[in-house]
N, C-alpha and C positions, 0 to 999 in steps of 0.2 A: 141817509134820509131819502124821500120817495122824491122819484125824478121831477115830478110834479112843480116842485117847486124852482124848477128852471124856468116857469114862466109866471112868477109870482106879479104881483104891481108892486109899486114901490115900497110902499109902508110893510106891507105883509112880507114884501123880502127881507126889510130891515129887519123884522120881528121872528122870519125865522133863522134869520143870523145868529140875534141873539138867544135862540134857545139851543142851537147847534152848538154855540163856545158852553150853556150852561151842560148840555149832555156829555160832549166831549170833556171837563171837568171834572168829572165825575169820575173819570175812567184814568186819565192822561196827566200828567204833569203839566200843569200852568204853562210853565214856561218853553214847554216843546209843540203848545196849542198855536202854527202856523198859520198866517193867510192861505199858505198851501193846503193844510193840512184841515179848515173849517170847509174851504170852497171844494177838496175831494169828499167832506164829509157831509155835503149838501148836495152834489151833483152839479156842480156849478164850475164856471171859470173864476180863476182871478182877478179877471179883467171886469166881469160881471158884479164880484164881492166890490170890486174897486170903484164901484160906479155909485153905490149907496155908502160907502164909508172909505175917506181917504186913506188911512191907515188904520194900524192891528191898533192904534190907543184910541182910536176914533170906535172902534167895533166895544173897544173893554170900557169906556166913558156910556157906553150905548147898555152893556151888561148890568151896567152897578144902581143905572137911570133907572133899571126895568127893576134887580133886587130893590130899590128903594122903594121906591111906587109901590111894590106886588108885599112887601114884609110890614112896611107903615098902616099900608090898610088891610090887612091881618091883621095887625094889634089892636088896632082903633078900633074893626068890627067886633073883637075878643072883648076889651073894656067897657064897650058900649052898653055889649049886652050882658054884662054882669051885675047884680045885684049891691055889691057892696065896695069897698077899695080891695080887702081882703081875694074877694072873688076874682075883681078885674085882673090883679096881679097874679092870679092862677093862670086865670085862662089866656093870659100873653105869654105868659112862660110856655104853657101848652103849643099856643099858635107858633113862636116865635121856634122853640125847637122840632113841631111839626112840619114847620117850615125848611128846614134843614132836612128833616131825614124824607122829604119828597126831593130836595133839592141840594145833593149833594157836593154838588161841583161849586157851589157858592161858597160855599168858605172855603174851598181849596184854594179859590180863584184869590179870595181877598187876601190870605194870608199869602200868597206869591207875593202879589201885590203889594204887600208889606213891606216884602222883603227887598224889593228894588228901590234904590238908593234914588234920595233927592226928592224933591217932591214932584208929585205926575197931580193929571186932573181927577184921574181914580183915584187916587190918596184922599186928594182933597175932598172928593164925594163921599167918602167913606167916613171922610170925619167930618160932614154934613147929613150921614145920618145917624151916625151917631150923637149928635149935639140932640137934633129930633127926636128918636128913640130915647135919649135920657131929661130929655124936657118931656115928657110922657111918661116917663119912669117915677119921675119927681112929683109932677100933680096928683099921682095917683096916690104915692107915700106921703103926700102933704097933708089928702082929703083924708087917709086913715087915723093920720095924727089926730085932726081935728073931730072925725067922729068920735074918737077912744080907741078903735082898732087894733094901731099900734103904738110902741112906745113913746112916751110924750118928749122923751129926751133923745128919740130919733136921731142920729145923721143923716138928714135926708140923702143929702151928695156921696156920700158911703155906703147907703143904704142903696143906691140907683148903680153904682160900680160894682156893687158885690151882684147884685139880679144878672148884671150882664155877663162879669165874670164868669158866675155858675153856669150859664148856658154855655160860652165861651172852653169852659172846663169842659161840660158834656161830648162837648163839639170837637174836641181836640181827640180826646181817646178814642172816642168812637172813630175817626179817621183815621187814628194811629192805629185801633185794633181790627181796622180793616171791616166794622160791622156799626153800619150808620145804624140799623134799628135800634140800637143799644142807647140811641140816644134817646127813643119813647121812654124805653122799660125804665133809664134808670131818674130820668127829668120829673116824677112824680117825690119819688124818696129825696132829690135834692131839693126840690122844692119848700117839702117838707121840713126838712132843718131850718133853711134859710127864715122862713115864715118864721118858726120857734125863735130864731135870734130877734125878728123883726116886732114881734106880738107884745102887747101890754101883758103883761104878769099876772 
């Protein structure tokens, strides 16, 4: 990262903290992402990183704040400007694995995260926004119900697990085949089914 930012102010240093863990993420296994190893990849000391975040859960509670914030209103601007429920729920599928394949390191990060035992404050943020993203999910399959849109015998709450699944699906292979764009090409054709299960007849 440019040296530059050895002499950030406060905020802006927090913020390019946390774009350092999302780059480094990208590249690096989750869990070998050090306070040594963000503060060599900033140009910084550790004593410096230590000043705006007591510890590495203090920096990852700071990552998940920013995925929240930056992914919720992507969706929200996506649904806004869509014309129908049908539409809204294209264009968050769009946003939301758009969102992914500019920002790879994000689901590597979460699904580390996952993986460590007991509950942390990142877990918990994670399934705080997940509660939001599927309270959003839900209003959207509610209003399509009520227009005619989609099936009138709906699961909504199954209907809202499967949306996130599919992405969740995209997300994974694409990481596993080493080739995040694969998550544009193939989120059109899954979308496509899912709609067909979801559609009035």
């Amino acid at each position: 990262m440019d040296t530059r930012t050895r002499h950030l102010p406060a905020e802006e240093r927090r913020a390019a903290t946390v774009d350092a863990v999302i780059e480094l993420a990208a590249t690096r296994d989750p869990g070998e992402i050090t306070t040594t190893v963000i503060a060599q990849h900033m140009g910084v000391t550790q004593g410096a990183l230590f000043r705006h975040f007591p510890t590495k859960d203090a920096i990852l509670e700071a990552v998940m704040g920013w995925v929240a914030d930056r992914l919720l209103a992507r969706v929200d601007r996506a649904a806004a400007s869509a014309p129908s429920a049908t539409a809204a729920l294209e264009a968050v599928f769009k946003a939301h694995t758009g969102f992914v394949a500019e920002h790879p390191g994000v689901p590597r990060m979460i699904f580390g995260e996952l993986q460590r035992s007991g509950s942390t404050a990142t877990k918990r943020m994670v399934a705080t926004l997940l509660r939001h993203y599927g309270e959003r999910l839900r209003a959207l399959l509610e209003t399509g119900c009520r227009d005619g849109e989609f099936r009138p015998d709906l699961d909504i709450g199954a209907a809202a697990t499967l949306f996130l699944g599919s992405v969740q699906g995209l997300v994974i292979q694409a990481l596993f085949a080493g080739d995040v764009q694969a998550i544009l090409r193939d989120a059109p054709r899954v979308f496509s089914i899912y709609l067909r299960g979801i559609s009035r007849g």
